[in-house]
Backbone as ProteinMPNN parsed JSONL, in Angstrom:
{"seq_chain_A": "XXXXXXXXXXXXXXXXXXXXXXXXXXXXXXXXXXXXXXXXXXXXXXXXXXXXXXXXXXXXXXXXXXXXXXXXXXXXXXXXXXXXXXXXXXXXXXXXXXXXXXXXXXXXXXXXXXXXXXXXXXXXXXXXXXXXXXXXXXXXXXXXXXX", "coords_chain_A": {"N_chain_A": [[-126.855, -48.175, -147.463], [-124.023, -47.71, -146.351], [-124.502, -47.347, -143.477], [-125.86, -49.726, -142.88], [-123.784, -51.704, -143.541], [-122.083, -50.612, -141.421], [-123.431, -51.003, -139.153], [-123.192, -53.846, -139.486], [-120.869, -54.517, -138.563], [-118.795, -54.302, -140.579], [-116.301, -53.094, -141.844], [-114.301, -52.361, -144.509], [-116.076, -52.788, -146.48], [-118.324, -50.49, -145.359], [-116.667, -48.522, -145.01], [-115.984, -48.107, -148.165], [-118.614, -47.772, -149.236], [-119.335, -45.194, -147.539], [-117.279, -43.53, -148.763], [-117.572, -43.514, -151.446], [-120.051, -42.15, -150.852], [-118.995, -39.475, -150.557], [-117.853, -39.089, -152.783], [-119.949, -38.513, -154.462], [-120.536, -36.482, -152.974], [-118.383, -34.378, -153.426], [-118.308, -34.319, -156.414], [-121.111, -32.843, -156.63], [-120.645, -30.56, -155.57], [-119.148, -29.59, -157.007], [-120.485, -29.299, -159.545], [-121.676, -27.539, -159.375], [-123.596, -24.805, -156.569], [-124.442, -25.937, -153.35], [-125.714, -27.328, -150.843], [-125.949, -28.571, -148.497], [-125.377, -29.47, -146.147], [-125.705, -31.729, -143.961], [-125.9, -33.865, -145.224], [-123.169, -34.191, -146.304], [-121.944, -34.27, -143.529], [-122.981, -36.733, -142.369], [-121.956, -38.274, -143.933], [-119.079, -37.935, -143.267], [-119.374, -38.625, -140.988], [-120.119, -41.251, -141.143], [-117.844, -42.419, -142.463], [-115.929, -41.593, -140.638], [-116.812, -43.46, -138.495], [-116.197, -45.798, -139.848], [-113.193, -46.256, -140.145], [-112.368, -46.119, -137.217], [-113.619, -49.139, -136.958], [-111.597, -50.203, -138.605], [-109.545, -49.715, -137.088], [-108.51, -47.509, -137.492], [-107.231, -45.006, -136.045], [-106.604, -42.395, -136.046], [-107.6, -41.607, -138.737], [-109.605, -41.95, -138.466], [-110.211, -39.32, -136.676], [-109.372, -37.318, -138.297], [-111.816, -37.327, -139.825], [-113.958, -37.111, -137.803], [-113.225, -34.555, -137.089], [-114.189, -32.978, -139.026], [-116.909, -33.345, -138.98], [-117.378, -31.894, -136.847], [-116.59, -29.211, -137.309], [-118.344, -28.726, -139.602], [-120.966, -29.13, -137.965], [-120.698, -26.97, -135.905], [-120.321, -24.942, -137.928], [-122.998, -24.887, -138.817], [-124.439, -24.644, -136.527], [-125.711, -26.929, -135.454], [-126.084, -29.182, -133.073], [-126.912, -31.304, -131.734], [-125.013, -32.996, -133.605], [-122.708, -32.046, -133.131], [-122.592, -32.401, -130.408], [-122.586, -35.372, -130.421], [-120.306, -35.799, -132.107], [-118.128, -34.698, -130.695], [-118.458, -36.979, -128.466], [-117.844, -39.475, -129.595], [-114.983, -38.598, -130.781], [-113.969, -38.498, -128.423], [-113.809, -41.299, -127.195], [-112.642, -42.725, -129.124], [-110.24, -41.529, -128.005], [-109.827, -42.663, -126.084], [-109.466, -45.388, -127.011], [-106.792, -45.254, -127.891], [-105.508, -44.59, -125.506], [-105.251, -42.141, -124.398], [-106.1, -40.591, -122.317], [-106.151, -38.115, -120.779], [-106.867, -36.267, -123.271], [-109.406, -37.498, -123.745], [-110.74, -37.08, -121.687], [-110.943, -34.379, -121.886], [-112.487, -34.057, -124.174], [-114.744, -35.709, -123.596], [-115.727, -33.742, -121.057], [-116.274, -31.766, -123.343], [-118.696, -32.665, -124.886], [-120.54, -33.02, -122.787], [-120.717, -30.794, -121.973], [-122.161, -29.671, -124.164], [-124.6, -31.398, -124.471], [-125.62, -30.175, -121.766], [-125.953, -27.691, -122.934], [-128.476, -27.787, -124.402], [-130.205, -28.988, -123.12], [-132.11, -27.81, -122.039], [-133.564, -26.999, -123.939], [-134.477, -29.639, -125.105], [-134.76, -33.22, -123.963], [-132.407, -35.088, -122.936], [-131.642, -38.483, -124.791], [-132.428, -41.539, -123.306], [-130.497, -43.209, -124.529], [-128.568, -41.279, -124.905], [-127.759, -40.94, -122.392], [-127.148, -43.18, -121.263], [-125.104, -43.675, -123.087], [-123.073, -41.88, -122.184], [-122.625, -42.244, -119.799], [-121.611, -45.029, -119.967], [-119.575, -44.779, -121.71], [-117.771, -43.158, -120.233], [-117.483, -44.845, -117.468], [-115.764, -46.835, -118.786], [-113.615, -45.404, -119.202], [-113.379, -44.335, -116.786], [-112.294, -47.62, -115.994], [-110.482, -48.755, -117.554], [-108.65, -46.664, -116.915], [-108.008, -46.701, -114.153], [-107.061, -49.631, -114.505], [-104.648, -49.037, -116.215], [-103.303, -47.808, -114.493], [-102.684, -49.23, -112.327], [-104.203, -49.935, -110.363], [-107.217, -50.903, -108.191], [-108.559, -50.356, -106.919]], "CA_chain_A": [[-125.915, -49.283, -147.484], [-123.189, -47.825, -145.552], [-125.343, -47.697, -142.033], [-125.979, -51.144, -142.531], [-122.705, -52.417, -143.388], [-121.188, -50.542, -139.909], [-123.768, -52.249, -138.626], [-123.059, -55.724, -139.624], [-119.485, -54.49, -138.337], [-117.974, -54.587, -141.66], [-115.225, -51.852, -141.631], [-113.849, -51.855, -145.122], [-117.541, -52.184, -147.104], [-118.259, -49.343, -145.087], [-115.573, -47.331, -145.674], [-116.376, -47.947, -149.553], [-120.058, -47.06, -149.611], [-119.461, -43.949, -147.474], [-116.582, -42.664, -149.653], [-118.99, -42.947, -152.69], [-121.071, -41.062, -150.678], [-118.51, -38.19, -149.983], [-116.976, -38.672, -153.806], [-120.728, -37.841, -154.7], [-120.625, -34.879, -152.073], [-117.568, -33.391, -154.129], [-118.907, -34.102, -157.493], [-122.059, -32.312, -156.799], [-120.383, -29.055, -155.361], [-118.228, -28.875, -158.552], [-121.874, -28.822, -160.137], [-122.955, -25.831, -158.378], [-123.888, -24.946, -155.365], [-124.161, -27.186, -152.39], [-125.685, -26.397, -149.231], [-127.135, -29.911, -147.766], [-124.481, -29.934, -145.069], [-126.297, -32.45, -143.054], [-125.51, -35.304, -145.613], [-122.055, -34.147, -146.005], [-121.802, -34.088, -142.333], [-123.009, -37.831, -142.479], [-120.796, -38.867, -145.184], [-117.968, -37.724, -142.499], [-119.312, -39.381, -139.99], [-119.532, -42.707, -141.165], [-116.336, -42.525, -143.055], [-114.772, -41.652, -139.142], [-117.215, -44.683, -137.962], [-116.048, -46.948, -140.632], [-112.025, -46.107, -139.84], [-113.042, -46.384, -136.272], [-113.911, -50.827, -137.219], [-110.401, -50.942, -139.367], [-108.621, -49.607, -135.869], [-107.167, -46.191, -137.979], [-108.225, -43.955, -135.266], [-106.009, -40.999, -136.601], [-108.178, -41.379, -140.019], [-111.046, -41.355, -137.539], [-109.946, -38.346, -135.685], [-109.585, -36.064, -139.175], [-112.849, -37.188, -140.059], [-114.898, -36.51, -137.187], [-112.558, -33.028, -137.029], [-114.715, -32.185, -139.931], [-118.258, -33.424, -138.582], [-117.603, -30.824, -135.73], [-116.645, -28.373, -138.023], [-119.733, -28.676, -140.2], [-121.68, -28.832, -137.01], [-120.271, -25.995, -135.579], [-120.743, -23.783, -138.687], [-124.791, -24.74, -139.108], [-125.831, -24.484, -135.036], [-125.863, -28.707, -135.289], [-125.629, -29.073, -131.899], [-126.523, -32.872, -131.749], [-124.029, -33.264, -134.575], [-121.934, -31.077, -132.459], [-122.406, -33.275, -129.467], [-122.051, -36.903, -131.036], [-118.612, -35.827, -132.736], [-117.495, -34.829, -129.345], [-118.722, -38.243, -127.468], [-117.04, -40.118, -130.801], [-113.701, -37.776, -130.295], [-113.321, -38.897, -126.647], [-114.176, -42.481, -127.329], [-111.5, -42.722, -129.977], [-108.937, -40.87, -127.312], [-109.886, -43.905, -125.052], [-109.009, -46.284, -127.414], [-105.722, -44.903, -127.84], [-104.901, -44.516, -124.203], [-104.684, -40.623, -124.563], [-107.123, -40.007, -121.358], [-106.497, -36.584, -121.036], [-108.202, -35.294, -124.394], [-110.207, -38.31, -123.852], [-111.335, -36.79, -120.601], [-111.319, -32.985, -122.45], [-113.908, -33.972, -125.207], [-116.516, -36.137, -123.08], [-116.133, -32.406, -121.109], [-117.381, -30.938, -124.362], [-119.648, -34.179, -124.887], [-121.068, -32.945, -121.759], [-120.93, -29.216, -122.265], [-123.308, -29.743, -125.641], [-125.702, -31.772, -123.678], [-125.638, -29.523, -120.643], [-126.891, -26.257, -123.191], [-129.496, -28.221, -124.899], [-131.11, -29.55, -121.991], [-133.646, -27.241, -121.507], [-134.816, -27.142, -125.042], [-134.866, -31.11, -125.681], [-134.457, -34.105, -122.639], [-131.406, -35.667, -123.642], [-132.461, -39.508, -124.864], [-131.892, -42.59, -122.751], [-129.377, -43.804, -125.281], [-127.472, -40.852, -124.847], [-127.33, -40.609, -121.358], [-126.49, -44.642, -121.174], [-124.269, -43.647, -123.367], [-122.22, -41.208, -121.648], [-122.279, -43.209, -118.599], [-120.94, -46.299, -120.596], [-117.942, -44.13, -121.953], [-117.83, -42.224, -118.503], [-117.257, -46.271, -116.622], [-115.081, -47.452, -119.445], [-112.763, -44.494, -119.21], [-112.498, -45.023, -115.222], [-112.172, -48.878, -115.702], [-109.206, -48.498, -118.542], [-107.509, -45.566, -116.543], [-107.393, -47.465, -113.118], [-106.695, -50.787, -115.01], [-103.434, -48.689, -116.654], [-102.375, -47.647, -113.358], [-102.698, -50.55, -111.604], [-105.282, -49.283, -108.995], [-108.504, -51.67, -109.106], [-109.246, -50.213, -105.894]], "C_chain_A": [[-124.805, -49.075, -146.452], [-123.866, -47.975, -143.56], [-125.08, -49.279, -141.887], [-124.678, -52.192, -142.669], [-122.253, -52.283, -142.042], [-122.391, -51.473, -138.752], [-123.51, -53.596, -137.846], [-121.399, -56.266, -139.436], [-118.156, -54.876, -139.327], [-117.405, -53.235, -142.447], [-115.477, -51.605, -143.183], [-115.153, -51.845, -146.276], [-118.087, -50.978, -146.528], [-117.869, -47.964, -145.514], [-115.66, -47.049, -147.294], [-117.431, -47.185, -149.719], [-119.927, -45.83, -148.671], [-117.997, -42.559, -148.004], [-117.054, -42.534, -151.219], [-119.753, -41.821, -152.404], [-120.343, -39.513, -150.973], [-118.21, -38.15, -151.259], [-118.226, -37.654, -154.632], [-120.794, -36.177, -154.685], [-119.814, -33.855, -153.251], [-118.151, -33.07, -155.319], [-120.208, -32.877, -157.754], [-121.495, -30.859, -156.447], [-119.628, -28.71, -156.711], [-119.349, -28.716, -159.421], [-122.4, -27.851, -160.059], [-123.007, -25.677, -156.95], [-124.543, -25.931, -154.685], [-124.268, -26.717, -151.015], [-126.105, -27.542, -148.382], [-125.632, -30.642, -146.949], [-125.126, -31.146, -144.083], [-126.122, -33.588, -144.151], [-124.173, -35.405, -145.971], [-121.063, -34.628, -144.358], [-121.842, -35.972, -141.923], [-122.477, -38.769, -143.26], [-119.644, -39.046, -143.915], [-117.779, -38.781, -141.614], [-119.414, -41.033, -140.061], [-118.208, -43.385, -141.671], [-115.327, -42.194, -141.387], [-115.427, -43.046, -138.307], [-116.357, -45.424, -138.646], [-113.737, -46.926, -140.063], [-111.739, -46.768, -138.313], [-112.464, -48.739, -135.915], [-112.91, -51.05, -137.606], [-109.131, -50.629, -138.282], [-107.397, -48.369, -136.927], [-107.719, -44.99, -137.299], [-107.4, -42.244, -135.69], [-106.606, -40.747, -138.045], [-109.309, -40.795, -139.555], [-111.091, -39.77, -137.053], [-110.099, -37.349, -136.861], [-111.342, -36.129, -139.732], [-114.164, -36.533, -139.39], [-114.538, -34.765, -136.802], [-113.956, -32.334, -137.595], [-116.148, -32.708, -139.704], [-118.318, -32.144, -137.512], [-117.216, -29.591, -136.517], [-117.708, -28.105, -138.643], [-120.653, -28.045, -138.747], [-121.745, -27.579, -135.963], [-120.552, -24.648, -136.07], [-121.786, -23.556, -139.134], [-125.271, -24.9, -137.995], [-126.306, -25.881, -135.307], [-125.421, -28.955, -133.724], [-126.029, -30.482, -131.949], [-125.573, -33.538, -132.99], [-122.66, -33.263, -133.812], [-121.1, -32.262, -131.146], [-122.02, -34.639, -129.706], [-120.886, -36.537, -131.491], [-117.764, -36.115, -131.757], [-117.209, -36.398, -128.385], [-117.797, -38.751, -128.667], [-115.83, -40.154, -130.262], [-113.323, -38.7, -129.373], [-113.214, -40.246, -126.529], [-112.644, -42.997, -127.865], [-110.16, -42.7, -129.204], [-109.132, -41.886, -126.305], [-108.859, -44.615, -125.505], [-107.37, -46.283, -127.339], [-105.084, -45.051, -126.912], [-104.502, -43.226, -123.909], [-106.497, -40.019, -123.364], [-107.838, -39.28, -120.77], [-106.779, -35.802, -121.529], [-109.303, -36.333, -123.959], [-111.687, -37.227, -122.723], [-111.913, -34.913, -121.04], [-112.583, -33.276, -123.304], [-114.501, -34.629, -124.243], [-116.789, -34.838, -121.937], [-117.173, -31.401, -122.292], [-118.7, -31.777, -124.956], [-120.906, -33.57, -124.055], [-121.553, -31.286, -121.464], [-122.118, -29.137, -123.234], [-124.607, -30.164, -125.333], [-126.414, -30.618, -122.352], [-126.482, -28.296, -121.779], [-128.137, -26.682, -123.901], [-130.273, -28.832, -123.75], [-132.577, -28.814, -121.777], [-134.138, -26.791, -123.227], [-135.106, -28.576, -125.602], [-134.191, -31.979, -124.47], [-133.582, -34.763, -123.785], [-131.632, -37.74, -123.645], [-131.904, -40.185, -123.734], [-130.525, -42.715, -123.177], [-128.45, -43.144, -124.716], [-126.726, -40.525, -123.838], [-126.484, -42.227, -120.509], [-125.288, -44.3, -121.911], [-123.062, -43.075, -123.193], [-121.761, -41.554, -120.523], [-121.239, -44.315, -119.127], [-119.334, -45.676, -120.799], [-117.077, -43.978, -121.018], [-116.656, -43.876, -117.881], [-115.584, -46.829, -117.744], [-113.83, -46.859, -119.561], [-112.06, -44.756, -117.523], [-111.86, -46.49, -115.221], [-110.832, -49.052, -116.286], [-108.354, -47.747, -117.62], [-107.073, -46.377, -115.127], [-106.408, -48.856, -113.438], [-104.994, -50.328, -115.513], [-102.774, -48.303, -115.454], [-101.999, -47.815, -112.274], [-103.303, -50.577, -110.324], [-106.425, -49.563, -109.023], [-108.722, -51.223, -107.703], [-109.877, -50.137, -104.415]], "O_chain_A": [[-124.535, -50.009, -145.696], [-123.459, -48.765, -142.708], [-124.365, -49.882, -141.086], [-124.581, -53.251, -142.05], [-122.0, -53.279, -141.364], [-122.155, -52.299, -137.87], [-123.532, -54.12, -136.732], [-120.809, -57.306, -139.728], [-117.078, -55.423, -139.093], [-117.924, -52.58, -143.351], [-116.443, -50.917, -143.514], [-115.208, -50.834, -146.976], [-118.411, -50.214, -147.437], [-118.339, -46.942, -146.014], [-115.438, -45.914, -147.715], [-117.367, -46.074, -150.245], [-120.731, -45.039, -149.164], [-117.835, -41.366, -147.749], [-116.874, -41.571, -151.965], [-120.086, -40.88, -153.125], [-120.952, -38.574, -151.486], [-118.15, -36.946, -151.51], [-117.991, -36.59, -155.204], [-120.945, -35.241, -155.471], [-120.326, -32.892, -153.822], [-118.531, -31.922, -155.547], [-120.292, -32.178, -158.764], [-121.961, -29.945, -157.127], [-119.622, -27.618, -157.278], [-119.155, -27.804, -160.224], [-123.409, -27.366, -160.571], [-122.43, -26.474, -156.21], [-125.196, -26.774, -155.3], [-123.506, -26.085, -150.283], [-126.738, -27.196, -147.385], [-125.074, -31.733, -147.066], [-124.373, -31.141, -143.109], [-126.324, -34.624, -143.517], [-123.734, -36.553, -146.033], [-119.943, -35.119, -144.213], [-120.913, -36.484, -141.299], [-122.62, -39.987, -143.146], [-119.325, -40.189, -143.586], [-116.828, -39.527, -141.383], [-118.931, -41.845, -139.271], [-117.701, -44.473, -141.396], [-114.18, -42.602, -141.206], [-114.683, -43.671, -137.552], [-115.49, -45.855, -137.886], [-113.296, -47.981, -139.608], [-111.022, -47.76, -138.182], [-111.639, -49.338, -135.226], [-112.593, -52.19, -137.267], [-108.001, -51.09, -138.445], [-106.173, -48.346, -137.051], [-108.473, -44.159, -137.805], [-107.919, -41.146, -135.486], [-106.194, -39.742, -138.625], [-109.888, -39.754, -139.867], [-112.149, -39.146, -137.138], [-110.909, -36.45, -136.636], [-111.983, -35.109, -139.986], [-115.039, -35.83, -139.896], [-115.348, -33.949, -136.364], [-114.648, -31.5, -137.011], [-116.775, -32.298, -140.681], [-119.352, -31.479, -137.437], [-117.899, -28.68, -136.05], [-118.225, -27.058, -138.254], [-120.927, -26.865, -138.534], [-122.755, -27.304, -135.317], [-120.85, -23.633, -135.44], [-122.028, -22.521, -139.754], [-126.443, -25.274, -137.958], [-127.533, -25.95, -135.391], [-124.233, -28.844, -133.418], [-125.041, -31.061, -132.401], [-125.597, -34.762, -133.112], [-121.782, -34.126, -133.825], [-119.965, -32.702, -130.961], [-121.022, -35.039, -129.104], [-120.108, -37.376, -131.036], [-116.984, -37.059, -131.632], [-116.178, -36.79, -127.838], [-116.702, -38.199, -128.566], [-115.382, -41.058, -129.558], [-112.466, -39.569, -129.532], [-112.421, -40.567, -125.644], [-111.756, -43.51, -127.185], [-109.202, -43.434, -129.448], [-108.221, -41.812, -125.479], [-107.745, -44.708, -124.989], [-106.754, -47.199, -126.794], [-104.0, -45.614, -127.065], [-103.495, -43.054, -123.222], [-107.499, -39.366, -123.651], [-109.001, -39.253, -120.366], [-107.029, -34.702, -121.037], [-110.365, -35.732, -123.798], [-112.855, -36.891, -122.917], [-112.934, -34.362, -120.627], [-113.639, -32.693, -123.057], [-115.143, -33.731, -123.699], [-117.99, -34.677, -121.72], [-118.194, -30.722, -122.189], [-119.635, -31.164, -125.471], [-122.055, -33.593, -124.496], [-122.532, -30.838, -120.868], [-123.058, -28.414, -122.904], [-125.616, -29.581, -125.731], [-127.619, -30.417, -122.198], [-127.632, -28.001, -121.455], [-128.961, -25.772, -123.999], [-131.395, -29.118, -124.17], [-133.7, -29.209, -121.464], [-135.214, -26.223, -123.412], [-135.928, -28.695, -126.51], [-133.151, -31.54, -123.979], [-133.819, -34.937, -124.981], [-131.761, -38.294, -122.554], [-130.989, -39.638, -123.118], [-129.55, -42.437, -122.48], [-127.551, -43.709, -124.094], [-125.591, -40.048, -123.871], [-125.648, -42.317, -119.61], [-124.263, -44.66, -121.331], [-122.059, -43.472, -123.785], [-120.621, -41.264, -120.159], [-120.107, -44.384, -118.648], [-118.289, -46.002, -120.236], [-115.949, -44.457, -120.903], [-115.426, -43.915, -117.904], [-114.508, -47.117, -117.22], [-112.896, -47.551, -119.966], [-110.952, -45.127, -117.138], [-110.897, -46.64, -114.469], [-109.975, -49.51, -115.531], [-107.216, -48.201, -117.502], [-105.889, -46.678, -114.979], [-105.353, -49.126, -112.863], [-104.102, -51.135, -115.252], [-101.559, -48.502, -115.423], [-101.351, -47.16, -111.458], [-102.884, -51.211, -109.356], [-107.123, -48.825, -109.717], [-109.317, -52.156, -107.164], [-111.032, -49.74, -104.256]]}, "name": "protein", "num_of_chains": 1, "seq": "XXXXXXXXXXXXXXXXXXXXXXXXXXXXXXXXXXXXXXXXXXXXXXXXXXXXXXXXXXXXXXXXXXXXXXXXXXXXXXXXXXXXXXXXXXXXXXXXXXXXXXXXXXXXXXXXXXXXXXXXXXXXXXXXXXXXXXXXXXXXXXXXXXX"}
């Protein structure tokens, strides 16, 4: 449900069905042990997507903190890498250019060591371009230099 709500670009259904998910997450570790970091990890991340659609990019920013954390502490390296691209995206929006420009570095660092064990998809290489353009187009556009 939550996928498909961000989807259908509907922020605060979102944000509902993937804080169920995460209230789950807690519930179940107070049950016992709890090792299925990879749906925790996706709890995070749509709860920093869904923040993301309601324009609370500092809600966004602690959330995906903790997707790169996860990812970090289970060798998730496309976890690792999408947080990063996210991160920098986010630091666009803002107008903060210079982390912006630090994470799609580590965006780009994550891709760069996986390369030679998996071709990095289309998507993601459209997609780093896209950021990449949108970051020059914004930064000239702010400093009044079209060129």
């Amino acid at each position: 449900m939550g996928k498909r709500t961000l989807k259908d670009q509907n922020g605060p259904a979102a944000l509902s069905a993937f804080q169920k998910a995460m209230d789950a997450i807690v519930e179940a570790k107070r049950a016992g042990p709890y090792n299925n970091y990879q749906v925790e990890r996706k709890a995070y991340r749509g709860l920093g997507a869904a923040s993301i659609l309601l324009g609370k990019y500092s809600d966004s920013l602690q959330y995906m903190t903790k997707v790169v954390e996860l990812s970090k502490a289970n060798g998730d390296t496309s976890g690792l890498g999408d947080a990063y691209g996210v991160i920098a995206d986010i630091y666009t929006e803002m107008g903060d250019f210079a982390r912006a420009g630090d994470y799609y570095d580590l965006y780009m660092k994550v891709l760069a060591s996986t390369v030679n064990l998996i071709m990095p998809s289309h998507a993601t290489v459209q997609h780093y371009h896209s950021a990449s353009l949108k970051l020059l187009l914004t930064t000239c556009a702010t400093s009044g230099d079209r060129g």
